[in-house]
N, C-alpha and C positions, 0 to 999 in steps of 0.2 A: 351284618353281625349284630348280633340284639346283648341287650344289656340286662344282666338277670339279678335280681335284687333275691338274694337266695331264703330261701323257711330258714328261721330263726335270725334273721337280721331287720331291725327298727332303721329309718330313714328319717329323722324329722327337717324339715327345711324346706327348699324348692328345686325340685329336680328339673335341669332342661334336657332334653336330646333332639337328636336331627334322625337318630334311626329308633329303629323295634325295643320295647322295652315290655318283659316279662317279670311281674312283682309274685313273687311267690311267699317275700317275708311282709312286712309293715311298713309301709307310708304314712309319715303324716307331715302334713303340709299344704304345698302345689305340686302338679304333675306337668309339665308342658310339652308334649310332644310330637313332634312332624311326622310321624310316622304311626305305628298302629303300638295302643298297648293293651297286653294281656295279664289280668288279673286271673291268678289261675285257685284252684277251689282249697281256701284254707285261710289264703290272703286276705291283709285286711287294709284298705284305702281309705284313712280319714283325710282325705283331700279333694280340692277341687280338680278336676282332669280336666285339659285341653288335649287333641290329638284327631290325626287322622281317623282311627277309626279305633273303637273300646267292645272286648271280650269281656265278661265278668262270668268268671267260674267261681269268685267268693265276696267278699262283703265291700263295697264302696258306699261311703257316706260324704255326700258333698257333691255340687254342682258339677255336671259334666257337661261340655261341650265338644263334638265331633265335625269334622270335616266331611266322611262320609257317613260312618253308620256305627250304631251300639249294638252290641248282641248280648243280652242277660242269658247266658245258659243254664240248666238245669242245675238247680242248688246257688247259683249267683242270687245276692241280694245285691237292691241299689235304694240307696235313701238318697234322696235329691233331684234337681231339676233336670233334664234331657233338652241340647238343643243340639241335631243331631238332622242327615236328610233322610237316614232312615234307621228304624230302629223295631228287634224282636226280639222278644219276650218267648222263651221255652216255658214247656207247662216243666213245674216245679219250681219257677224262678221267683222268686219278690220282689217286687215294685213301689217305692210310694214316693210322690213325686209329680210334677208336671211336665208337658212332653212339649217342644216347641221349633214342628218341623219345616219351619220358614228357612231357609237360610239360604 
């Protein structure tokens, strides 16, 4: 069961979870999570992300690092570092950033 952080709610702090966590309102902080989270298109993440695996349908600013893999989807923006085993970029998406897929 995932954890839905709903449009029109702010988070400021440090969020942990163990399962699926879908941010549709504001993050800011840390994000840490074992499992996969989706940033879905509207959202906005001024945080560092840790987690299995990161969707960006909207905006994250801050260091991300994955377990397996980031997907920027079309219309996702990401400002910050990627270390990630793998990771793509849709045409439409924004990037800036450096990518570091040693892990």
């Amino acid at each position: 069961m995932a954890t839905i952080i709903g449009n029109g709610i702010t988070i400021e702090g440090e969020i942990t979870s163990d399962e699926e966590v879908v941010v549709a309102g504001t993050v800011r902080g840390r994000l840490n999570v074992d499992g996969p989270v989706t940033v879905e298109g509207g959202a906005v993440v001024e945080a560092d992300v840790g987690a299995g695996s990161l969707s960006v349908g909207g905006t994250v600013t801050g260091n991300v690092s994955a377990s397996d893999r980031v997907d920027l989807l079309s219309g996702g923006r990401l400002v910050g570092d990627v270390k990630a085993a793998r990771l793509t970029i849709a045409d439409g998406a924004s990037f800036k950033g450096n990518v570091d897929m040693d892990v």
